[in-house]
Each structure stands twice: as structure tokens, then as C-alpha cells.
C-alpha atoms as one frame of an Amber mdcrd trajectory, in Angstrom:
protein
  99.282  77.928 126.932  99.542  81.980 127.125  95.841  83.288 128.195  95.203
  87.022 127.890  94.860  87.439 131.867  91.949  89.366 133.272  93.620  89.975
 136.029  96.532  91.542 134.455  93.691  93.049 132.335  92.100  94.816 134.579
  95.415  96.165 136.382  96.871  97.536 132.618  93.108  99.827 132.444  94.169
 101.112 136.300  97.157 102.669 134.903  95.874 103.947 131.253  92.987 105.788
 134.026  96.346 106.983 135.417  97.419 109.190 132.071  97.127 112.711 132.958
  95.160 115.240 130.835  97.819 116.198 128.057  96.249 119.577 127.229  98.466
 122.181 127.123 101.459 119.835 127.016 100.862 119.140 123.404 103.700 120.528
 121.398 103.155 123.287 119.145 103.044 121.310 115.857 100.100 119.330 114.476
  99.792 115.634 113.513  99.705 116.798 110.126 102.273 118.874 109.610 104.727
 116.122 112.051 103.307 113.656 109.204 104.180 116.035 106.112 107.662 116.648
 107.659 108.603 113.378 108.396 107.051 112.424 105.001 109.752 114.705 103.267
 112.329 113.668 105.535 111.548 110.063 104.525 111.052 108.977 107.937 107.247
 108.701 107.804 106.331 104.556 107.088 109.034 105.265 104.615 109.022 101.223
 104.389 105.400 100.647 103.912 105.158 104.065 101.765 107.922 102.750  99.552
 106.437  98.936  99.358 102.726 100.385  99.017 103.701 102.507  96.039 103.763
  99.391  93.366 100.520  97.777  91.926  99.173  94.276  91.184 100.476  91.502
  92.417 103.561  93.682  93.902 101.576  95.105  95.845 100.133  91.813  97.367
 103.336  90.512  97.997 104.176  93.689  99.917 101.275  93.798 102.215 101.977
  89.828 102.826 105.307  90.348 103.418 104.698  93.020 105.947 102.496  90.973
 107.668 104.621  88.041 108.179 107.299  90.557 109.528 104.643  92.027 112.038
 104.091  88.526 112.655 107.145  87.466 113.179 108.326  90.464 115.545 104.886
  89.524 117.395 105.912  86.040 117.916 109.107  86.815 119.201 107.996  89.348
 121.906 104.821  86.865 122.631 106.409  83.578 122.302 110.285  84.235 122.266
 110.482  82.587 118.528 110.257  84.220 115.241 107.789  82.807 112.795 110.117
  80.249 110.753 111.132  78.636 114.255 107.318  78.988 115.377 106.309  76.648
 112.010 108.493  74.291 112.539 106.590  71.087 112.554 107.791  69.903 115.960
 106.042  72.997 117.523 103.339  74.289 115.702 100.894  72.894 117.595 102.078
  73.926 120.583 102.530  77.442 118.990  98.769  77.133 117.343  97.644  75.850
 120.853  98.848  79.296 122.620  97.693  81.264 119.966  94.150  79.977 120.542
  94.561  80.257 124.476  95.469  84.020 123.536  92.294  84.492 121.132  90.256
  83.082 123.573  91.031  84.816 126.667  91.056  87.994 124.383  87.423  87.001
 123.535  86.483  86.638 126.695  87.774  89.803 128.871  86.739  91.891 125.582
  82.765  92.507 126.854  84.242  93.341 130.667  86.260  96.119 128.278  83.736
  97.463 126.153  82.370 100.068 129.006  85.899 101.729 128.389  85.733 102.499
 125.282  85.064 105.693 125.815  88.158 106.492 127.722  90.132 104.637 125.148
  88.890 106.510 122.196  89.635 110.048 124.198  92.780 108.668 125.228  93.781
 107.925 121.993  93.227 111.485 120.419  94.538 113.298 123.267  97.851 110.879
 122.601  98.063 111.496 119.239 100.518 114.591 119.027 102.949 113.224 121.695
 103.018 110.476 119.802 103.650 111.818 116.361 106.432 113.560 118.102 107.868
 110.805 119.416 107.625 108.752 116.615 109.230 111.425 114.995 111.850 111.647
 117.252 112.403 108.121 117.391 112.639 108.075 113.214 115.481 110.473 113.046
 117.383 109.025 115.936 117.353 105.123 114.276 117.422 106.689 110.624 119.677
 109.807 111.105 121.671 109.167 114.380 120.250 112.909 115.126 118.800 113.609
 118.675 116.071 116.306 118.632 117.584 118.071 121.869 121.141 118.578 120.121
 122.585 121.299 119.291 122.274 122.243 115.310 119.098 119.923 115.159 116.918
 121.829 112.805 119.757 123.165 110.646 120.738 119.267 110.624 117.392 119.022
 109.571 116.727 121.855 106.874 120.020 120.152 105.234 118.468 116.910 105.235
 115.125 118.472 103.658 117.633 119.605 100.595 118.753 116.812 100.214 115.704
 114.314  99.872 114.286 116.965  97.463 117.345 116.198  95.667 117.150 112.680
  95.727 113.202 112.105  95.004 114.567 113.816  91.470 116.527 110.319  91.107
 114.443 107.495  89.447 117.544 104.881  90.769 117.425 105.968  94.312 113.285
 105.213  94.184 113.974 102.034  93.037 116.496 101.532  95.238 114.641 102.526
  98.082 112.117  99.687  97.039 114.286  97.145  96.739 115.821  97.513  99.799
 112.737  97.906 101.541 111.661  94.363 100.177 114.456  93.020 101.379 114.268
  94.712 104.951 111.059  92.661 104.891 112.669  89.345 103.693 115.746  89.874
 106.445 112.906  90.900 109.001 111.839  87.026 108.324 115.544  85.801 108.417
 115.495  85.308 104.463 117.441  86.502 101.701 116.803  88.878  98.517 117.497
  86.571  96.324 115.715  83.490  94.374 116.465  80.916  97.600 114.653  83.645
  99.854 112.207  84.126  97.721 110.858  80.330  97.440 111.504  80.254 101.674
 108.952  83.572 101.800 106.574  81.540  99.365 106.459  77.991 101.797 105.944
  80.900 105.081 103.104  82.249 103.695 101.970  79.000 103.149 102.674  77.571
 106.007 101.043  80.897 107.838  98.147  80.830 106.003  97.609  76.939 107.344
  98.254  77.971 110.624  95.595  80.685 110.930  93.333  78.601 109.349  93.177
  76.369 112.493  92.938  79.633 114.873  89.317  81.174 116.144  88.185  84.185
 115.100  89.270  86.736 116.529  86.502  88.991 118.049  85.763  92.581 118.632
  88.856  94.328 116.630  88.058  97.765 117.075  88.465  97.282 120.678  91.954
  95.514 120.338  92.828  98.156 117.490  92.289 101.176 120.351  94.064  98.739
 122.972  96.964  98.028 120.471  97.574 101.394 119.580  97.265 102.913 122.947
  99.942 100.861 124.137 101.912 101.729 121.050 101.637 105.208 121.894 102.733
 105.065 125.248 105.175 102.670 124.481 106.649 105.205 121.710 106.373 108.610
 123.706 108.071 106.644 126.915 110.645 105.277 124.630 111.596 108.861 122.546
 110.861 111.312 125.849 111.764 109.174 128.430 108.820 109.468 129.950 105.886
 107.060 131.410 102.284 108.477 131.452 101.111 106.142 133.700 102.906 106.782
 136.760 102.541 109.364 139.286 104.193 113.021 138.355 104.231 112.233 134.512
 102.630 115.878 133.778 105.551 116.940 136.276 107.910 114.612 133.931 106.637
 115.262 130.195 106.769 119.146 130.917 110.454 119.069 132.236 111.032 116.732
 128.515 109.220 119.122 126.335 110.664 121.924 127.430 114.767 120.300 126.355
 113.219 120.366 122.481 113.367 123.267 120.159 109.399 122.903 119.428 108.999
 126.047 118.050 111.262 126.184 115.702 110.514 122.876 114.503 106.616 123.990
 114.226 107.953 126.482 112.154 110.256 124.123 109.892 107.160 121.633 109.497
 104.720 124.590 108.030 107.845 126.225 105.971 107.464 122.705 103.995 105.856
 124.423 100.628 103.271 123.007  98.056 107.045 122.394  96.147 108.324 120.721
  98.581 104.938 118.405  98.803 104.686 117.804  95.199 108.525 116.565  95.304
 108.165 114.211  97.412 104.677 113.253  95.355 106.943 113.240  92.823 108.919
 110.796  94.359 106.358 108.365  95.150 105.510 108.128  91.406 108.429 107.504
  90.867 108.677 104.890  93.498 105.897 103.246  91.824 107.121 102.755  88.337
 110.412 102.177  89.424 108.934  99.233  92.201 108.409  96.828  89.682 112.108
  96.580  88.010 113.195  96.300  91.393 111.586  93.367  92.640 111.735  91.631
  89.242 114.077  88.976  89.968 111.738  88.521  93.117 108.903  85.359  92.120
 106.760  85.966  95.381 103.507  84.797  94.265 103.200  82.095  96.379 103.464
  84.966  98.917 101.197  87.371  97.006  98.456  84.362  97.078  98.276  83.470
 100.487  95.134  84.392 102.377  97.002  86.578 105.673  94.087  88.785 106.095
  93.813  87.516 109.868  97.464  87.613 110.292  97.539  91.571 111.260  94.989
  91.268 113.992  96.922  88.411 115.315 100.288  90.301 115.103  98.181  93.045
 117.361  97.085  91.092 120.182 100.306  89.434 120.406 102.017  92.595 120.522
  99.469  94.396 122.958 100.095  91.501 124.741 103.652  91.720 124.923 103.557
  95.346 125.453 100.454  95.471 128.164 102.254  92.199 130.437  98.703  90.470
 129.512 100.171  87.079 128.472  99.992  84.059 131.784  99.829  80.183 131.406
  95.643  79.892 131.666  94.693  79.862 135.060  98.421  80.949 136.791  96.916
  84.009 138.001  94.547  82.552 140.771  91.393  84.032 138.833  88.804  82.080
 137.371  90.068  81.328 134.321  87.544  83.145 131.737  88.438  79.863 129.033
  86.268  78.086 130.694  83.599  79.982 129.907  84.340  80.043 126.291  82.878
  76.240 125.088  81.004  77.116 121.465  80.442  80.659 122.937  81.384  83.223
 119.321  83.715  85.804 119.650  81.942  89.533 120.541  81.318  91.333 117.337
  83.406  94.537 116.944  81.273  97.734 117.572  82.004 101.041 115.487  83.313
 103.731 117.567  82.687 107.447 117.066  85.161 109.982 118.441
């Protein structure tokens, strides 16, 4: 059984203590206008934008879908299986069994966290434009093949701006675009777009939705929300800049990074995006949403639309953070008391609102 460690707990908040102050450093381009560029670039959560447009039960299926993908990507960083080999009946009680030894430990190293919170919550908005940046950065490299640094970036860019203002005109490519996001989702799970993949997606659900029934509850998810994404950020900026805030010289490191991008002139590309430019690609999300349902019609997901995953995204968090964080040890490995122990009809912390 995987136990979230203290031990390795309490090293991963050494090194987030480690992050040094990023004011100053930030790039000269806010969250928001990183978010409306990469919006009208089609970059931003263009999956979960495109999937989030339709209504009803489309919409259900979406969200389900999307969690069984985290899920499954969880799993497979946590566990080394996806979640079709993780409900296979000759191991899903092994699978539920580490699953609970993960809750658990979570639940009970989560009150020895709580007195960071503070340094979480800071570290988290001080992270925020690096990691817009990099996600950024990291969007047009996967979707684009375009490196920020390279030569002709922005006027790669400004063409590409044309050209989705062109496209969001196009009532085909919206549906398009949500069609093949569904079936990134059903491929995500190993499945097909098509009728056979559709009944497979309706038996996961319902063979997730089983499985989390037999979890605990998962305690105190503001805390593992601030973990999660922390992680996430670091993970991203480290993974885009090359660069790893938690060791020594990273000011040194993220300056010499920052200073190989054309930030300025992408500052100025982002705020050159004009109220046009936003209502086309509003435009294009309307679009997206009366197109969605045409697209997926050949789709039945309603087994998948049905199932009760609303603990599925937490889950898909703590595996990740503890994928991400090297939290994950076989209960009682790491020569600590093991904090399971502890845990005998003891509930899970409540989570605590947090102001920043």
C-alpha cells in the first residue's frame, strides 16, 4: 500500500521554503492578459473550454469524461496503470486498498500542514505569472511546435492571431474542435469515438463510481488544492524555463531564462488583443456551443453523464501531488511512525477557507 509519507512530507515543505521571492522577476505581462492571449490563440484549456461550451447532459458527460482522464493520467503516474487496467477485477482491490492508504496518510499529515498555509497561499500568488507564462509557453510549443525564444516568435504569433479570428467565423471548425476534443478524452482513456467506445466509457464510469464509493473521504481539500497546484506550478515553470525554484541560485537561474524571451513585445501583443478580437473568440465559443451537440450526437454517454465522479477530481489531485511531490512509500518504509496507525475511526480534518 502507497502512504502519503510524512517524512517525505515534511522534506517537499523544506524546499517550497526554498522558492526565492519572485518580485521583480515577474514578466511584464499580467495573468490576464497571458489568459486573454492564449484564449485567442486557442491554447488556453482549449479542451475543457471547447467540452464546457455544450449544455445538459453534454455537458455532464464532458466534466465526467475529464475526470476519468485526470484519473486515469493520476493512476498512471501514482500507480503505473491507467484506470481500465486499475478496474480490472483481479486488482481493484489492491488498487482500492492503496488508494485508501493514500487518503489516509493524506488525512493524517494534513493538521501537521495546516500552520503553512500561509506560505502556501503567498506562494501561490507570487507563482502565478511565471506560471501563466510557462503554461503559455508550454501550450504553443506542444500545440504550435513554436519556441518562445526563436527567432520570428511574435510575428509567428500575430499570424496565428489572424488566423483563429478567421477560423472562430467557421461554425464546422467549432464543431470540429468539439468533437475532437471528446475524443481526445475517450483516447486519453484508451477508447474509441465511436459507439464501442462509447458503451466502454459508460461501464468506466460505472465501474469508477463503485470504486470511490468504497474510498474515505477525503479531508481538508483546500489544503491539497494549494499543495496540488503549487506543485503544478513549479512543475510547469521548471518544465517551460528550465528552471527549478527550489534549489539554490534559482533567482540567479530564472533571471538568466527570462531575459532569452522577447517579454516586452509579447506584453505588448497580449494588450494589442482588442474588444474585436475578444468578442471573436466569444463568438466562437457560441458557436462552439450550438455546434457541441451535433458533434457528439452519435456519442450515447449517459451512462457516463450519470455517474456520481464528484470525488474523482480530488482523488486525481492527491495522486498527482503525490506523484509530482515524491510523497507516495509502502506504509511504514520510511522508518517513521507510520501516521495510519493513528487513523482507527478518527474523520478526515475539515477543509478551512483560506483568504489571500
Amino acid at each position: 500500500m502507497t502512504c502519503f509519507c510524512s517524512a517525505r512530507t515534511e522534506s517537499m515543505m523544506a524546499s517550497l521554503r526554498l522558492v526565492p521571492p519572485t518580485l521583480g522577476l515577474v514578466p511584464p505581462i499580467s495573468v490576464s492578459l497571458m489568459a486573454s492571449l492564449s484564449a485567442a490563440l486557442g491554447l488556453s484549456a482549449s479542451l475543457s473550454a471547447s467540452l464546457g461550451a455544450s449544455a445538459g447532459a453534454s455537458l455532464a458527460a464532458s466534466a465526467n469524461l475529464s475526470a476519468l482522464a485526470s484519473l486515469s493520467a493520476a493512476l498512471q503516474a501514482g500507480l503505473g496503470m491507467g484506470l481500465s487496467a486499475a478496474l480490472h477485477a483481479s486488482v481493484v482491490a489492491k488498487v482500492q486498498a492503496s488508494l485508501a492508504a493514500s487518503i489516509k496518510g493524506f488525512n493524517a499529515n494534513s493538521g501537521a500542514l495546516l500552520p503553512n498555509l500561509g506560505l502556501l497561499a503567498d506562494l501561490q500568488l507570487a507563482l502565478a505569472p511565471l506560471a501563466g507564462l510557462a503554461g503559455l509557453m508550454l501550450g504553443l510549443q506542444a500545440t504550435l511546435g513554436l519556441q518562445l525564444g526563436a527567432p520570428g516568435a511574435i510575428a509567428a504569433l500575430q499570424a496565428r492571431l489572424a488566423a483563429s479570428a478567421h477560423l472562430s467565423a467557421n461554425l464546422n471548425a467549432s464543431a470540429h474542435l468539439h468533437l475532437s476534443a471528446t475524443a481526445a478524452l475517450l483516447a486519453a482513456l484508451g477508447l474509441k469515438a465511436n459507439l464501442q467506445g462509447a458503451l466502454q466509457a459508460n461501464a468506466m464510469a460505472a465501474a469508477t463510481a463503485s470504486l470511490m464509493a468504497g474510498l474515505p473521504t477525503l479531508g481538508n481539500l483546500n489544503l491539497l488544492a494549494l499543495l496540488a497546484g503549487l506543485l503544478s506550478m513549479l512543475g510547469a515553470i521548471k518544465l517551460a524555463l528550465g528552471v527549478d525554484l527550489r534549489l539554490p541560485n534559482a533567482a540567479v537561474a530564472l533571471r538568466a531564462a527570462l531575459s532569452l524571451l522577447p517579454l516586452s513585445a509579447l506584453a505588448a501583443l497580449a494588450a494589442s488583443l482588442s474588444a474585436n478580437a475578444s468578442a471573436s473568440v466569444s463568438a466562437s465559443a457560441s458557436l462552439a456551443a450550438s455546434a457541441s451537440a451535433n458533434a457528439v450526437a452519435g456519442l450515447n454517454l449517459a451512462g457516463v453523464a450519470s455517474a456520481n465522479l464528484s470525488a474523482v477530481a480530488s482523488l486525481a489531485m492527491l495522486l498527482q501531488l503525490m506523484a509530482q511531490g515524491g510523497l507516495g512509500l509502502p506504509a511504514g518504509s520510511c522508518g517513521h511512525p507510520c501516521p495510519l496507525a493513528l487513523l482507527h475511526g478518527v474523520p478526515p480534518l475539515p477543509s478551512l477557507k483560506i483568504s489571500t
